[in-house]
N, C-alpha and C positions, 0 to 999 in steps of 0.2 A: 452148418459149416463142417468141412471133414478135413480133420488134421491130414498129410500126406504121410507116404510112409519113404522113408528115407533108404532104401537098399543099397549095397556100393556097388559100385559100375561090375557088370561082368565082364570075362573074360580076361580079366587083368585092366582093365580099361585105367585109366589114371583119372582121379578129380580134375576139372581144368578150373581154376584157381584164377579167371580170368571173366573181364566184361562181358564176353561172348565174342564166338560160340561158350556156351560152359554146357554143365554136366547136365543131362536130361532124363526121364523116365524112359521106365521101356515102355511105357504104354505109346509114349513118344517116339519112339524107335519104329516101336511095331507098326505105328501107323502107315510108314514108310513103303511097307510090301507088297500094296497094293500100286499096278498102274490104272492110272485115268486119264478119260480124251480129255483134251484140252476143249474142244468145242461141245464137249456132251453135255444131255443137261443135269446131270447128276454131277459133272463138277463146276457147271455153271448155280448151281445152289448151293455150293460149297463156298465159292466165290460172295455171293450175295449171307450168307451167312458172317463169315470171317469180317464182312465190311460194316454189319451192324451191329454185333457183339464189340467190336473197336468202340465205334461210338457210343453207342452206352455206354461202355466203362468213362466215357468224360463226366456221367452224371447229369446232373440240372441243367438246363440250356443246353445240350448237345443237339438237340433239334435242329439250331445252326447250321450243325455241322455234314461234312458228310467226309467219307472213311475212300483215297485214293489208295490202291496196293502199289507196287511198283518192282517189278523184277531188278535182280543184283545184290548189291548189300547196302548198307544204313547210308555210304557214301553217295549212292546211287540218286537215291530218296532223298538225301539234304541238297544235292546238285538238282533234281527237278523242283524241289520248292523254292528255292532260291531263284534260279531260274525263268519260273514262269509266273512269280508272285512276284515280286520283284522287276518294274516294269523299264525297258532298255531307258529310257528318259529316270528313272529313280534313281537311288542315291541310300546306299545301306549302310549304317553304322553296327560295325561288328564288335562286340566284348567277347574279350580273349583273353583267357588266362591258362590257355596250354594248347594243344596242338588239333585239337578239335576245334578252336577259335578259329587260328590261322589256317585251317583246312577250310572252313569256312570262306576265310577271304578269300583262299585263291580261287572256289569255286565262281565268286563273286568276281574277280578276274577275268576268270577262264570267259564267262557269261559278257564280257565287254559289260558288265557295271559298275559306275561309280562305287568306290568304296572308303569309309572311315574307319578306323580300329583304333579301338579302345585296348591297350596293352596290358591287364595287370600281373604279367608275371605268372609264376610258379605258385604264388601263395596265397594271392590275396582275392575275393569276387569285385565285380563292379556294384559299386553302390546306387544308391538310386540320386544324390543333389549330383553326383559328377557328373551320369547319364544326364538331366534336366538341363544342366551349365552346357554341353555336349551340342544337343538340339534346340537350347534357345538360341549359340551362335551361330546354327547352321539350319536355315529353315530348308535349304535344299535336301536335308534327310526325309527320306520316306520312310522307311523302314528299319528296324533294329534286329540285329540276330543275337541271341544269346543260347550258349551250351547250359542244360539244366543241372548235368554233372557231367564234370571234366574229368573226364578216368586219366589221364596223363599224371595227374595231380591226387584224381578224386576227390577234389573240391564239390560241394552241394551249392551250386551260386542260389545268392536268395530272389527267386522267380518271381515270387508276391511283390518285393519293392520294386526290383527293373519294372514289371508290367505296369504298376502304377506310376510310376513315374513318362514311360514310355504315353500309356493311355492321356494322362492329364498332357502332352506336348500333342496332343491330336497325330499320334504318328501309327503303327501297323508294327507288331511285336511278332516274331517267328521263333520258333522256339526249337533247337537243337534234343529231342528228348528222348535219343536214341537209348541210352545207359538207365533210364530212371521211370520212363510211361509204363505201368503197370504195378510199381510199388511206390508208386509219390504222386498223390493227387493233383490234377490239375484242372479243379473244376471252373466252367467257363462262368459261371456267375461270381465268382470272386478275383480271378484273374482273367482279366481282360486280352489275346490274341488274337492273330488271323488264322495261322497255323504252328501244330506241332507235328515233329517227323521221328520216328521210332523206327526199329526192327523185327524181325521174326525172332531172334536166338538171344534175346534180353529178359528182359526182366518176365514174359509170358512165357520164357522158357521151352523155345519150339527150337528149329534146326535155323542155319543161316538159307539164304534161296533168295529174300525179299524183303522190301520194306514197308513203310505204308506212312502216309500224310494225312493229319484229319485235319479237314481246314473248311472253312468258314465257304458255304455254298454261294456266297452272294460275292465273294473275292472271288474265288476260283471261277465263277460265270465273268466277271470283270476280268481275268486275266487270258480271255483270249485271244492267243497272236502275239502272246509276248516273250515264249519259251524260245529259246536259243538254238533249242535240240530238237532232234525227230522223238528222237525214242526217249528220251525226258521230258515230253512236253507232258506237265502233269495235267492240263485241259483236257486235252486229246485223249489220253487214256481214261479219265474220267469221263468224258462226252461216250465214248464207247462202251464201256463197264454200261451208263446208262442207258443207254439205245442196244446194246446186245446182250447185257451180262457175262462179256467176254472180256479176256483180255487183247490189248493188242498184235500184241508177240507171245511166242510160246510162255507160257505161265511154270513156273516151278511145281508142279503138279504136286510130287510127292512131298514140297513143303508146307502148301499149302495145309495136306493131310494130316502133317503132323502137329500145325500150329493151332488145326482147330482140336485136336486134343486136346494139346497145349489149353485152351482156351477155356476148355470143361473144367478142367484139373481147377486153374486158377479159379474160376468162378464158385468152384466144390469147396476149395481150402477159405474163402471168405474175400475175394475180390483182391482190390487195391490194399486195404487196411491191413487184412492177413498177411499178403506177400511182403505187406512194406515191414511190418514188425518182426516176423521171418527174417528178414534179411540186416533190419537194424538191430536184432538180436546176435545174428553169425556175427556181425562187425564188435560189436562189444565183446563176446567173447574172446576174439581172433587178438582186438586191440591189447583189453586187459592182459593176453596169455602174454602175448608180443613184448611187453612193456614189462613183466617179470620178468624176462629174459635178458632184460637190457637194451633192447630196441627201442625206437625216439618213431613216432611219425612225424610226417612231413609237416603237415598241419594242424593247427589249430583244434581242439575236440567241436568247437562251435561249427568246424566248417567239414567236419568228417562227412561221407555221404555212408550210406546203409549200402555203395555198390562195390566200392573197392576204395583198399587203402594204402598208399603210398607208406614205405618207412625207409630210411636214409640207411643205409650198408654200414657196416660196420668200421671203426678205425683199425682193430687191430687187424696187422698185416698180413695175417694166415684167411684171412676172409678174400676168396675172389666170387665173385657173381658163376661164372661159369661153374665150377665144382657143386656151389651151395645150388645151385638148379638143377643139375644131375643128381644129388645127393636128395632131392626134394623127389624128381619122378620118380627114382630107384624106391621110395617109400610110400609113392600111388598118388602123386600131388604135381601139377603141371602147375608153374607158377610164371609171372610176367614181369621182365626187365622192365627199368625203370624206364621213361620217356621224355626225361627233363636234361638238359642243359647243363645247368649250374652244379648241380650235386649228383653223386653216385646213388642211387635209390633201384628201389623195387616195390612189384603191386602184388597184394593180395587182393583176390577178389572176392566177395561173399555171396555171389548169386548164384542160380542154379539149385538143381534139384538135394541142397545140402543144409543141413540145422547146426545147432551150437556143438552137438554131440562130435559132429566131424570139424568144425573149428576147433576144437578142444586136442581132437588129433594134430592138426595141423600144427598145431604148438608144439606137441609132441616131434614130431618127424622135425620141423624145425632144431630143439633141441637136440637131438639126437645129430642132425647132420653138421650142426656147430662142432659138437665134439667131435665127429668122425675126421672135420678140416682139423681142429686142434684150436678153435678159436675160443678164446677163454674171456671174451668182454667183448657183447654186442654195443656199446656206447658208440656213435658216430662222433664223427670229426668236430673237435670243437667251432670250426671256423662253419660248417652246416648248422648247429645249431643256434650261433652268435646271429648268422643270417635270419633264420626264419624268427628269431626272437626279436629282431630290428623291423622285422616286417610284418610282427603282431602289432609293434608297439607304435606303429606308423599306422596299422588300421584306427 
């Protein structure tokens, strides 16, 4: 295993403090420089490489599986598995508890399929007996979508019990795992799926360009003729990747390039396990500095994810969002407005090419730009924390 080496961005570049894109190597950069044909076969092995190193990383039983790419971003990739797993006659039950839920539905929508949603809000994950009660009254469900971590929230929902309970109603589990596949295992002999959908510029730490679906070879043969879309039919570009090692449409060449960097690096620093402790490490940091300061997170510490971490804005009145994020890049840190509804919030996010040493900053610059507004008490709103306390106490 080979620890990484942490360098800060050149050129003045800022941390991005955010799900992805966030901050990358230069080795990651560099790889960028190069052009390649799209039809050549030196990036057609490139292509068949990036697709089996995926799958392995599922671990035991991946054999199942096989590794669809898909040009655009994460959204692109959750619209073709949905899509084309998901068949016109089926019937999905979506769990939502932020905005990647209900991005979900509407894809499901968009698709002319049936749809159920499971609602829990800003704070709480779906459990596994409410999911069971869900599908015992509704045998016309076929399939369940669940987000693995909701960065709206950054909720970690708990994948192991959905699946089981999904598995035991004889139904087909999809699994949103755009924010978390590559530092949270999800190996197929213990969690039971059809498919899960990820990105290039997440937790593998490559550029955005593309997404990718590894999904069960024996579903995605059964789902042909059912995608909605040309250029999302994840069959079809699969059926072709197989018979040409091509893609269908122009491939994002140069991301490609840098994601199988990407792909060394992670396999060099210790896989899955490394990344994941790396990064539930920055959040521990990040939290504890956060919480000396007088900042509250959103949720629960049971339900924190290693990807990013929601924290409720401050009450006193010298605090506005806009300043405190100016105040943040002016000090080399891009950080992410909150995404929720009900309360004033913000995300930090702890992924990317960054250790506790630059969370430990981030505390820093943090403080610092408190004082600069003149804000003298990060405590949030009593009526923010009365809620989320009514809404542990209902879990």
């Amino acid at each position: 295993m080979q620890m990484p080496t942490f360098e800060p961005p050149r050129l003045g570049e800022p941390y991005l403090l955010t799900p992805g894109p966030l901050t990358t190597s230069y080795e990651v950069k560099e790889a960028m420089l190069r052009d390649w044909g799209s039809w050549d076969g030196d990036f057609r092995a490139m292509t068949a490489e990036l697709r089996a190193r995926l799958v392995a990383m599922l671990g035991e039983g991946s054999d199942a599986f096989t590794c669809v790419p898909m040009q655009g971003s994460g959204s692109f990739s959750v619209e073709a598995m949905l899509g084309t797993l998901v068949p016109k006659h089926g019937k999905a039950l979506v769990l939502a508890n932020g905005a990647y839920g209900q991005r979900a539905a509407d894809s499901l929508r968009y698709a002319v399929r049936a749809v159920e949603v499971l609602d829990k809000g800003d704070y709480l994950p779906p459990r596994g007996p409410e999911i069971a009660a869900i599908l015992a009254a509704d045998p016309a469900i076929t399939h369940v979508v669940a987000i693995h971590c909701e960065t709206s929230s950054g909720i970690l929902n708990p994948i192991p019990e959905i699946a089981q309970a999904v598995e035991a109603a004889g139904r087909a589990l999809l699994i949103d795992s755009m924010s978390a596949f590559g530092a949270i295992p999800l190996p197929p002999t213990q969690i039971r799926y059809q498919a899960i959908v990820s990105s290039a510029n997440k937790c593998i730490e490559g550029v955005p360009g593309f997404g990718f679906v590894l999904v069960r070879t024996d579903a995605l043969e059964a789902a042909k003729g059912n995608a909605h879309s040309l250029a999302l039919d994840l069959y079809a570009q699969w059926a072709t990747m197989e018979k040409t090692g091509q893609w269908r449409y122009t491939p994002p060449t140069h991301a490609v390039a840098a994601f199988l960097t990407a792909l060394h690096a992670h396999e060099a620093e210790g896989g899955v396990p490394a990344r994941g402790a790396r990064y539930a490490a920055n959040r521990d940091t990040l939290v504890a500095g956060m919480r000396g300061l007088g900042f509250e997170t959103l949720l629960e510490d049971r339900w924190l994810s290693p990807i990013i971490t929601t924290f409720f804005c401050p009450a006193d009145p010298a605090f506005a969002f806009q300043p405190f994020y100016d105040g943040m890049k002016a000090r080399g840190f891009i950080i992410y407005p909150g995404k929720l509804t009900e309360v004033d919030s913000f995300r930090l996010g702890h992924i990317g090419r960054m250790d506790s040493a630059v969370m430990a900053r981030v505390v820093q610059a943090v403080a610092e730009t408190l004082a600069d507004m003149g804000v003298t008490d990060a405590t949030p709103p009593a009526a923010a924390l009365e809620e989320r306390n009514k809404q542990a106490e209902a879990a």
